[in-house]
BATORKE-40483 format. One record per residue (C-alpha): residue number from 1; chain; x, y, z. Coordinates in nm, 3 decimals. Layout:
! residues N
<site NUM,'A',<X,Y,Z>>
...
***
This chain:
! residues 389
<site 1,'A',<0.000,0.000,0.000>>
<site 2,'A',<0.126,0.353,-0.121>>
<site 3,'A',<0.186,0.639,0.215>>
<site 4,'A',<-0.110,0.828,0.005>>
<site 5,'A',<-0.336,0.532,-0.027>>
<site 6,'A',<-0.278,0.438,0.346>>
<site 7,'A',<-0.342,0.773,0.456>>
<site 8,'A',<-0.678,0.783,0.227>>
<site 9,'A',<-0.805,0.463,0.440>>
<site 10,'A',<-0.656,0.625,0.760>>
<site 11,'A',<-0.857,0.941,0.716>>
<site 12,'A',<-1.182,0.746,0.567>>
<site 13,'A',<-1.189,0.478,0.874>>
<site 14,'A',<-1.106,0.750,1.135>>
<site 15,'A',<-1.433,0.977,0.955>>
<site 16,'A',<-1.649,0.684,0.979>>
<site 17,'A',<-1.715,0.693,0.602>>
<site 18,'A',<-1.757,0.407,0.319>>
<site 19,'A',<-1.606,0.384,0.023>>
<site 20,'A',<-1.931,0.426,-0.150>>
<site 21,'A',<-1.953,0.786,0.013>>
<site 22,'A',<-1.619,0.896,-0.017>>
<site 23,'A',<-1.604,0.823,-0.358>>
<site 24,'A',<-1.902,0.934,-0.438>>
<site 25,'A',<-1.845,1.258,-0.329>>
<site 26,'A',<-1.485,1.290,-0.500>>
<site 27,'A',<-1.682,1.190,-0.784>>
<site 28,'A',<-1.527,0.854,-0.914>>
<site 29,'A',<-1.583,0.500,-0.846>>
<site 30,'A',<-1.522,0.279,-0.537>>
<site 31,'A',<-1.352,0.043,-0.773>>
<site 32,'A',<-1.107,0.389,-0.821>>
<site 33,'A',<-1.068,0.498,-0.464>>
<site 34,'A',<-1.027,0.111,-0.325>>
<site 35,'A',<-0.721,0.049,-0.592>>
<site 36,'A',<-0.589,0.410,-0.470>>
<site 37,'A',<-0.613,0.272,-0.120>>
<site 38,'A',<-0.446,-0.012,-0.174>>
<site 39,'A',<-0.208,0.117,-0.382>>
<site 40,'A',<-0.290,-0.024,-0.762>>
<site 41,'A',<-0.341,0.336,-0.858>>
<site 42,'A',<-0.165,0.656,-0.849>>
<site 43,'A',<-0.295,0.939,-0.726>>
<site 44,'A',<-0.117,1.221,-0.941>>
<site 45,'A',<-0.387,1.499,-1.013>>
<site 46,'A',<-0.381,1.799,-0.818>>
<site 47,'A',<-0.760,1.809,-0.878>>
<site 48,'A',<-0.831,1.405,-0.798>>
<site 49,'A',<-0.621,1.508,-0.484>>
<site 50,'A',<-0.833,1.816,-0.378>>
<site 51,'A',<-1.164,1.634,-0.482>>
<site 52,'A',<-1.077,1.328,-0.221>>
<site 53,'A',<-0.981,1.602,0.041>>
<site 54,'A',<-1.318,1.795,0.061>>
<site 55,'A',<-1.436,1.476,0.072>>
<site 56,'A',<-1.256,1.358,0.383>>
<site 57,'A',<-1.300,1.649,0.496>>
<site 58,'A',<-0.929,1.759,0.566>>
<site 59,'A',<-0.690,2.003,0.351>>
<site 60,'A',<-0.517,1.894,0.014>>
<site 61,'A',<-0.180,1.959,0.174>>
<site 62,'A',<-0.236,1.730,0.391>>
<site 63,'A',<-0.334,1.446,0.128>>
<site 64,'A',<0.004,1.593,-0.025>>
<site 65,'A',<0.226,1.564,0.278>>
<site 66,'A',<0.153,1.204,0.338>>
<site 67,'A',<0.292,1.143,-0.080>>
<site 68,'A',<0.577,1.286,-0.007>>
<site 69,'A',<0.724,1.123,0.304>>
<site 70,'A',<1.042,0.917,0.217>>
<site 71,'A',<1.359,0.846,0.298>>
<site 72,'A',<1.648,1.050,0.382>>
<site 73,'A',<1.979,0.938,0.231>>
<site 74,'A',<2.129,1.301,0.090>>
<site 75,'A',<2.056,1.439,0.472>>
<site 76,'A',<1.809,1.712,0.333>>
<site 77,'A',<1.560,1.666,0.654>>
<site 78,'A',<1.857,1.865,0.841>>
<site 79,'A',<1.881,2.093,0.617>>
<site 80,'A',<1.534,2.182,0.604>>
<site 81,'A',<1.539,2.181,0.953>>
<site 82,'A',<1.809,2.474,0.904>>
<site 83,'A',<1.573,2.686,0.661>>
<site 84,'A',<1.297,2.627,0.882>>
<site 85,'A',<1.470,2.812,1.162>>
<site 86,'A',<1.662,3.064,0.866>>
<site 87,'A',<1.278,3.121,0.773>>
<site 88,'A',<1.136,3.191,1.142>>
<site 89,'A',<1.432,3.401,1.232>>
<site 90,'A',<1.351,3.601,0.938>>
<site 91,'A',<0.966,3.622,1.023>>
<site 92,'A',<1.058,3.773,1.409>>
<site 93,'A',<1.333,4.016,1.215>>
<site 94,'A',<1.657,3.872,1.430>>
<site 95,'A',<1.767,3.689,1.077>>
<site 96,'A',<2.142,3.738,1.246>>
<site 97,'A',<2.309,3.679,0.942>>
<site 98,'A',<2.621,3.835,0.783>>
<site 99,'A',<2.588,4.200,0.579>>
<site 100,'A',<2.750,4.137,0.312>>
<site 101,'A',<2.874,4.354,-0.051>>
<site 102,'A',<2.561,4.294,-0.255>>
<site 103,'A',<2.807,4.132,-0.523>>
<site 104,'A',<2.906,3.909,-0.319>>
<site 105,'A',<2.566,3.807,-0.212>>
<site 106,'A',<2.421,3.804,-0.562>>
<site 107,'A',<2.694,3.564,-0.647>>
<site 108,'A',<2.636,3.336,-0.410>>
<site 109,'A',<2.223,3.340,-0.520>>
<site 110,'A',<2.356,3.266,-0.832>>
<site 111,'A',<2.557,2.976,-0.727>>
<site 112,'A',<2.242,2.826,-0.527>>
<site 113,'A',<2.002,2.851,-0.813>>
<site 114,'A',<2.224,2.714,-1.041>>
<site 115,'A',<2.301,2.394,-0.791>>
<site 116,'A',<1.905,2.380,-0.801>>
<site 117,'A',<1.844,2.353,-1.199>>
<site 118,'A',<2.114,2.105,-1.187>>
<site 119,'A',<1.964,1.903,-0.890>>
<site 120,'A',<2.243,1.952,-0.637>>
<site 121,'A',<1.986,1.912,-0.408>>
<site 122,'A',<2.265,1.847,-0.146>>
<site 123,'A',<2.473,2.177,-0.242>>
<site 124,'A',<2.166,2.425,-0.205>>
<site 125,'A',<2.051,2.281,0.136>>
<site 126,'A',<2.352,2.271,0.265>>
<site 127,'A',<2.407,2.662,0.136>>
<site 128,'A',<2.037,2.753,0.197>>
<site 129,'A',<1.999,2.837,0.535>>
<site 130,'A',<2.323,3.089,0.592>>
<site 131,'A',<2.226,3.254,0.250>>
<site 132,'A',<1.837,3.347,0.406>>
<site 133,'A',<1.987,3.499,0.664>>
<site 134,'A',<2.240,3.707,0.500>>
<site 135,'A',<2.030,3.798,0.248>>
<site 136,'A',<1.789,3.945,0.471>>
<site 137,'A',<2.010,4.100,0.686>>
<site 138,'A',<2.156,4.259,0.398>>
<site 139,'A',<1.814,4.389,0.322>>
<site 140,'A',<1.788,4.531,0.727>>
<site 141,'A',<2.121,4.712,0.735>>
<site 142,'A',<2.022,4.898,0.395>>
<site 143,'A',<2.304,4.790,0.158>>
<site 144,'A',<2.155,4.889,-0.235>>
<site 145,'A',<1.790,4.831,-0.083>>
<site 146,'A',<1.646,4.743,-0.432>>
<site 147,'A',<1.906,4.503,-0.567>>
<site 148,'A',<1.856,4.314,-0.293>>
<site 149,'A',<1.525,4.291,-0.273>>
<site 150,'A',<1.482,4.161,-0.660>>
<site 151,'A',<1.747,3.894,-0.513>>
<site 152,'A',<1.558,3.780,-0.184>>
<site 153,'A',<1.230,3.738,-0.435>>
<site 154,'A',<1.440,3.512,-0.684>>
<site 155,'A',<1.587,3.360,-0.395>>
<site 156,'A',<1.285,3.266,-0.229>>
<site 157,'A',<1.101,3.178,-0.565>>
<site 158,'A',<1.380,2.976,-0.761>>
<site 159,'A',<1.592,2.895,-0.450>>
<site 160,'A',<1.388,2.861,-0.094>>
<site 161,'A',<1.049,2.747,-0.275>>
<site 162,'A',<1.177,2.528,-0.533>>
<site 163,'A',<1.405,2.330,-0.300>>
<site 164,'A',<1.121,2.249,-0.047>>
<site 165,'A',<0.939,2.120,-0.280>>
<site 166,'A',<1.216,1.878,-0.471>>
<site 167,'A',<1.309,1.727,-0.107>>
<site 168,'A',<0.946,1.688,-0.012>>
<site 169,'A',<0.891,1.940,0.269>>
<site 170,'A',<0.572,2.058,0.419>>
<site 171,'A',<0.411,2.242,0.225>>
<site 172,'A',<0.337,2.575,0.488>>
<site 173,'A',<0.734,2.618,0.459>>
<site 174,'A',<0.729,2.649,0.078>>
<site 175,'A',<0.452,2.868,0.137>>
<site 176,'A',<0.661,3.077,0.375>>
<site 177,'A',<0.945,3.114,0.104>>
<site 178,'A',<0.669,3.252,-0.163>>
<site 179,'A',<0.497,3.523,0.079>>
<site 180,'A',<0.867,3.646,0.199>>
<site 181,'A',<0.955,3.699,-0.237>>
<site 182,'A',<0.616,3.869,-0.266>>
<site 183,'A',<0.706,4.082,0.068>>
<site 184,'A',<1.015,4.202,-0.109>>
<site 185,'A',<0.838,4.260,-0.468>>
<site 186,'A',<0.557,4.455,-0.296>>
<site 187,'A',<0.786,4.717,-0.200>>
<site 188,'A',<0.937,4.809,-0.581>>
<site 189,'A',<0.805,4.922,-0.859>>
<site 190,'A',<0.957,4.623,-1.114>>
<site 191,'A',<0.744,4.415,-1.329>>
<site 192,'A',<0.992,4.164,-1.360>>
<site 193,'A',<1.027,4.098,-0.976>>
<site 194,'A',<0.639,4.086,-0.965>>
<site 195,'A',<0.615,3.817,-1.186>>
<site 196,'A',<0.903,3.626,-1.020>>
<site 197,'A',<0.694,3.673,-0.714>>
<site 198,'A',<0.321,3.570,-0.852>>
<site 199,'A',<0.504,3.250,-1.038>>
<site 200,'A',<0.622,3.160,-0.656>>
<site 201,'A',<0.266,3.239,-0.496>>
<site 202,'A',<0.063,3.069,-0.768>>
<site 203,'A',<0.251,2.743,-0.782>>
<site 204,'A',<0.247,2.756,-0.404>>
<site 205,'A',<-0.166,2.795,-0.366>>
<site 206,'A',<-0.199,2.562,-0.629>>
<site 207,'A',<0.015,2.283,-0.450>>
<site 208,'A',<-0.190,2.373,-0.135>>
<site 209,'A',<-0.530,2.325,-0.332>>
<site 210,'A',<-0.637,2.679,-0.355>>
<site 211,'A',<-0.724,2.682,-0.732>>
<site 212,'A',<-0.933,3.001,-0.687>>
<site 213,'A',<-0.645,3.216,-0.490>>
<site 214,'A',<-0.441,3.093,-0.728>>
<site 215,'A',<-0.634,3.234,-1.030>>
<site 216,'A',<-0.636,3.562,-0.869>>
<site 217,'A',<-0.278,3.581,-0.812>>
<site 218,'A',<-0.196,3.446,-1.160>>
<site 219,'A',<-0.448,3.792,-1.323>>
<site 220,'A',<-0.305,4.014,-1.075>>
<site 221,'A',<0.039,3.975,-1.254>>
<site 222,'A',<0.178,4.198,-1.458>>
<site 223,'A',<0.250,4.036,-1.831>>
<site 224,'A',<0.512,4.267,-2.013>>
<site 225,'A',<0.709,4.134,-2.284>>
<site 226,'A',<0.903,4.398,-2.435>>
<site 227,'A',<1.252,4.243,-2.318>>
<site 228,'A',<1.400,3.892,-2.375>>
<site 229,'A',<1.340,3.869,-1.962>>
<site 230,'A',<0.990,4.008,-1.963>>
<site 231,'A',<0.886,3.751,-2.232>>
<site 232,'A',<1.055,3.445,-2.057>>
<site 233,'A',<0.937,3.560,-1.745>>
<site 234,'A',<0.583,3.621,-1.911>>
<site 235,'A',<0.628,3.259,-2.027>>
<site 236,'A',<0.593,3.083,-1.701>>
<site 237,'A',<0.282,3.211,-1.577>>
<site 238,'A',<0.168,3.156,-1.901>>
<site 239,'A',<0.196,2.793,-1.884>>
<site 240,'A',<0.106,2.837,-1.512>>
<site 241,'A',<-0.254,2.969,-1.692>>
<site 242,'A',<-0.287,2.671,-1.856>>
<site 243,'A',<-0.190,2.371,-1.533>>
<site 244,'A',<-0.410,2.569,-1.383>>
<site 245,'A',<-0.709,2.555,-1.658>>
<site 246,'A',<-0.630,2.221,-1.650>>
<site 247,'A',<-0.663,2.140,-1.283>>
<site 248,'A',<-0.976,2.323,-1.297>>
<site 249,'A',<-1.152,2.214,-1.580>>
<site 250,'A',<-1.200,2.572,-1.670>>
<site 251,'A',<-1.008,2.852,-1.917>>
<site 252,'A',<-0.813,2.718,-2.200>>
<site 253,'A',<-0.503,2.563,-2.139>>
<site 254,'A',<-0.438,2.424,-2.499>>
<site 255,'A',<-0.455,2.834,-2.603>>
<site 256,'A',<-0.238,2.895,-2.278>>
<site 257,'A',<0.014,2.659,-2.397>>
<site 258,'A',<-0.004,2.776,-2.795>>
<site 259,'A',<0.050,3.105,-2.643>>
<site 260,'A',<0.382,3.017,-2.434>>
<site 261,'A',<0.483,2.849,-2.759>>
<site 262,'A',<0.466,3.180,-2.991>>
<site 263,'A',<0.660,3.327,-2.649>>
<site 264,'A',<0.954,3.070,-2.673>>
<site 265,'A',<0.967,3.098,-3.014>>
<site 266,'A',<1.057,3.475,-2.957>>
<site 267,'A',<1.372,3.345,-2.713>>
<site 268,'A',<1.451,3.008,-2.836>>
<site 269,'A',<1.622,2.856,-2.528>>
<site 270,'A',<1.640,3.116,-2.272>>
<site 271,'A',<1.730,3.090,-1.842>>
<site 272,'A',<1.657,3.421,-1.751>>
<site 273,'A',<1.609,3.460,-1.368>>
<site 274,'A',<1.706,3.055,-1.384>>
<site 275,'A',<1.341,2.963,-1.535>>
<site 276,'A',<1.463,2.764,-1.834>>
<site 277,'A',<1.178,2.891,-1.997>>
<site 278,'A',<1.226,2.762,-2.436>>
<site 279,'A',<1.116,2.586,-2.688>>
<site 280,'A',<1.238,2.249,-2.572>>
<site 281,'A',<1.008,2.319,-2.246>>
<site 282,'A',<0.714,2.350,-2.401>>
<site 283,'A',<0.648,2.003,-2.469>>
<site 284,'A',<0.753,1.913,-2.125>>
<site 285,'A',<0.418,2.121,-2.020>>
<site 286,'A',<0.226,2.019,-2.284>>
<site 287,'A',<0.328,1.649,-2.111>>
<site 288,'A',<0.201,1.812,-1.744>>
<site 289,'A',<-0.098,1.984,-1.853>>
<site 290,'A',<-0.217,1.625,-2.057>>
<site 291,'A',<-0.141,1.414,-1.748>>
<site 292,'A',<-0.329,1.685,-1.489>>
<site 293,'A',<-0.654,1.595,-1.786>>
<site 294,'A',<-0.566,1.262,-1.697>>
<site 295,'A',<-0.436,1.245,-2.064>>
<site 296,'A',<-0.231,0.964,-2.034>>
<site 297,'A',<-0.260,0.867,-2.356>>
<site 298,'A',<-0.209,1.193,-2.492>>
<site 299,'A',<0.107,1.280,-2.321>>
<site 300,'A',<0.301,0.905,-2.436>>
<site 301,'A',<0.269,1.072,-2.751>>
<site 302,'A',<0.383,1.433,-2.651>>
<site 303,'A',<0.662,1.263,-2.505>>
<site 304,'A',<0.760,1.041,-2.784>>
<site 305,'A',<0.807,1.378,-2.964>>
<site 306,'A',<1.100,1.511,-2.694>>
<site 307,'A',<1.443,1.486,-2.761>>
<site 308,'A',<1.566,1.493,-2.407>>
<site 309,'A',<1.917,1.580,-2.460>>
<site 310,'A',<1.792,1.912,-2.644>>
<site 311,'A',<1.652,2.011,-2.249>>
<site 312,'A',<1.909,2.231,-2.146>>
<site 313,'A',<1.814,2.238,-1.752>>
<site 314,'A',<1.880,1.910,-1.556>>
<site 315,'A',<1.600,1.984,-1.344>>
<site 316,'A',<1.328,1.998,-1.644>>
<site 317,'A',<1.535,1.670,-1.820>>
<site 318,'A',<1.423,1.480,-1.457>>
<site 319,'A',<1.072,1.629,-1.490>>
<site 320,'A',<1.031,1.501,-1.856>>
<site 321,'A',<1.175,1.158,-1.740>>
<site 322,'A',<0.908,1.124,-1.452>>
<site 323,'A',<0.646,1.275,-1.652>>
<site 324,'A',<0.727,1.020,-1.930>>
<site 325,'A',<0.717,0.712,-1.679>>
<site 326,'A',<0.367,0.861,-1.553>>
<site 327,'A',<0.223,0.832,-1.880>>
<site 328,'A',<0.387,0.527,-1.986>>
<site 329,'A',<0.249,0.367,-1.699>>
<site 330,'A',<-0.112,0.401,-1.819>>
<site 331,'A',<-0.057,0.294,-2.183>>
<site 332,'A',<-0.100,-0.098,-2.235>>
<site 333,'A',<0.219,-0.291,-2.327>>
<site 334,'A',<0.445,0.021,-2.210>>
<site 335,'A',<0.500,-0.072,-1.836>>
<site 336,'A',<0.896,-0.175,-1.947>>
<site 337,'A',<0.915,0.215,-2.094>>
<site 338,'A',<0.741,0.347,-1.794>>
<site 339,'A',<1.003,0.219,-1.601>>
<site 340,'A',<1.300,0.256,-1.781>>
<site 341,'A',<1.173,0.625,-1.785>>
<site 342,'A',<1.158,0.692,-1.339>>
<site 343,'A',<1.490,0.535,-1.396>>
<site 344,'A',<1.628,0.770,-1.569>>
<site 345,'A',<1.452,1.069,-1.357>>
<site 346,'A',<1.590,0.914,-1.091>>
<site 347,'A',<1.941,0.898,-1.208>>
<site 348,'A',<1.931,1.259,-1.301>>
<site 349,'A',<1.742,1.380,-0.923>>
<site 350,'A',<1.653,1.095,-0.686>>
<site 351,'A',<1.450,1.338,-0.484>>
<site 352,'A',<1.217,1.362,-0.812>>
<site 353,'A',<1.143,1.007,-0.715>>
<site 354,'A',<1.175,0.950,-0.427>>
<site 355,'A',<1.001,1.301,-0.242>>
<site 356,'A',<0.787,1.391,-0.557>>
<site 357,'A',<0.417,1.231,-0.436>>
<site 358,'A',<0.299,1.195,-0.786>>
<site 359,'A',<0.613,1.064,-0.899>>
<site 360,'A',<0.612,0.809,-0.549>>
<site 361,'A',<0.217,0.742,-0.651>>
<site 362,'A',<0.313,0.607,-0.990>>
<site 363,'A',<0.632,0.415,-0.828>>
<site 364,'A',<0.389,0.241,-0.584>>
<site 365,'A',<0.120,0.127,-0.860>>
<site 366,'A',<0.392,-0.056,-1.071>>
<site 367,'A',<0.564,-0.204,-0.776>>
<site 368,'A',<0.228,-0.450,-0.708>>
<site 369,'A',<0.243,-0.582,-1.029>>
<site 370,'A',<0.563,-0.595,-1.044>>
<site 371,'A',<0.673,-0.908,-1.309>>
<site 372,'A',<0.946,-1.099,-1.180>>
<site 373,'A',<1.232,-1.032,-1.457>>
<site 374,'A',<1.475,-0.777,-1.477>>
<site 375,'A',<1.250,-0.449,-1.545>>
<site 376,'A',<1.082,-0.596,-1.200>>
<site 377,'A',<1.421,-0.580,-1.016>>
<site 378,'A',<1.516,-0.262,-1.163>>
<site 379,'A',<1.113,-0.173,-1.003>>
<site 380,'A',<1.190,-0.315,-0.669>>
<site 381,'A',<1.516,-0.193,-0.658>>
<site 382,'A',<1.340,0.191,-0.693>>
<site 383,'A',<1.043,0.106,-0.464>>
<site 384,'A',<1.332,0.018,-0.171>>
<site 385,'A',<1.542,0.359,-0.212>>
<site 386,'A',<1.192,0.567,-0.220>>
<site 387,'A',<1.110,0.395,0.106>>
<site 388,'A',<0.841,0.184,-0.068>>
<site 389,'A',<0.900,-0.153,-0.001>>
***
């Protein structure tokens, strides 16, 4: 049995409700919600996720905390420990960090968000912590006020926010990390930093199941596009838009997505503010936006279509791998592909598979019917370093 699915029949026995009534209010089958329970099928919508929550009466991010519990082996729970005190020190204003020449500290944001595309999960934890509270007491002691506010929102955004979420932290510390960015871009008049900002608060209510917030904070933004940035930054809420349409049945997220294409088409590949926003990323959110419709089929195909060596950012190669391995896993005769696929995410970031809860879903539905051959070891072998088995 999956952490999720456990936690679903946790939550349903301790509520005193059936499986007929649960599922009937999430709006799918008990046939559905018993295999999730036990397991046999992942649970790797955000909308599937918030439907079973109002049903069992308890917050998404809860659902979404119990996917992502595994093991440990790169030591990140210290280190999150470590921004979890950087964050509450910043919160009560005693950050009691270093002040430091604001070249100095840009370079070392630079150096964290560039551990972060390439999955050095290890290197930006371990550099995380000291950098918050520099950074912010930077900011206190007045040192080029505006320069380094635009760095504590990319920080926060790309570094803080990101990070939490690859390593599988609670979700109300990622949240944390998205209302400090929008703290700092409240306070200048910058486009660019605004949108760096909303990006961080969007994909954070979204995560925590609140679609609607979300929305606002997504038409709130400002969408310039005069400048290479602008239009790469522009880019990602853009496809933002269209996960969203798509975890909400409403809006347009095919048009979203045609419309980040004409945007990367402007830029080719681009990593402005350390987005990897391109061409070659598009298809990778065409693959997200089919699997959120529960597009299975459709997003094989997308995925068929990707050259992954042309993905410039480790980080989005490991998303395309685990994306790929989702889909697979739905299309008949493909199971050997799907696998072969989390493989490959995994070599590229373990935490992607191991931490990831839709990712860990997906792991935990092939492990029970697992064949016993050699794309079953390679299974098992997975299923024992994400704490599975």
């Amino acid at each position: 049995m999956s952490d999720i699915g456990r936690g679903i029949r946790g939550i349903r026995h301790a509520r005193g409700k059936s499986l007929a009534v649960v599922a009937g209010l999430a709006g799918i089958s008990e046939g559905h919600l018993s295999k999730l329970e036990r397991g046999q099928r992942a649970l790797d919508r955000r909308s599937l996720i918030i439907a079973l929550a109002n049903a069992l009466e308890v917050s998404p991010a809860e659902l979404a905390d119990e996917a992502a519990s595994g093991p440990d082996p790169d030591g990140s729970e210290a280190a999150v420990d470590d921004v979890r005190r950087a964050l509450l020190a910043v919160g009560v204003g005693a950050a009691g960090g270093q002040v430091l020449p604001v070249d100095v500290l840009a370079e070392r944001v630079d150096g964290v968000l560039t551990a972060q595309q390439r999955c050095g999960h290890e290197v930006v934890g371990a550099g995380l912590p000291a950098l918050i509270r520099d950074a912010h007491a930077t900011e206190a002691a007045g040192r080029d006020t505006r320069r380094v506010r635009r760095l504590l929102a990319l920080l926060h955004v790309q570094g803080t926010q990101a990070w939490l979420r690859d390593v599988g932290s609670p979700l109300d510390l990622g949240w944390q990390a998205a209302v400090l960015a929008q703290r700092a871009a409240d306070t200048l008049d910058d486009p660019v930093t605004a949108q760096v900002a909303a990006f961080g608060v969007a994909h954070g209510l979204l995560a925590a199941g609140a679609l609607d917030l979300a929305a606002g904070a997504l038409a709130a933004a400002p969408r310039p596009t005069r400048t290479p940035v602008e239009v790469q930054a522009t880019g990602m809420l853009v496809f933002t838009d269209s996960l969203l349409a798509a975890a909400t049945r409403t809006g347009d997220g095919h048009a979203a997505l045609d419309e980040a294409a004409d945007l990367a088409a402007r830029v080719g590949e681009g990593n402005a503010l350390h987005f990897g926003f391109g061409v070659s990323n598009v298809a990778v959110w065409r693959m997200a936006v089919a699997l959120e419709l529960g597009d299975h089929a459709a997003a094989a195909r997308l995925s068929d279509t990707v050259s992954p060596n042309a993905i410039p950012s480790p980080q989005r190669r490991a998303a395309y791998w685990a994306d790929r391995g989702r889909a697979l896993t739905r299309v008949r005769g493909r199971r050997a592909d799907a696998v072969r696929a989390l493989r490959e995410a995994e070599r590229i970031s373990p935490a992607r598979v191991h931490r990831h809860p839709f990712t860990r879903a997906v792991l935990a539905e092939l492990v029970t019917k697992a064949p016993n051959d050699a794309v079953g070891r390679e299974l098992r072998g997975m299923a024992h370093r994400a704490g599975l088995r």
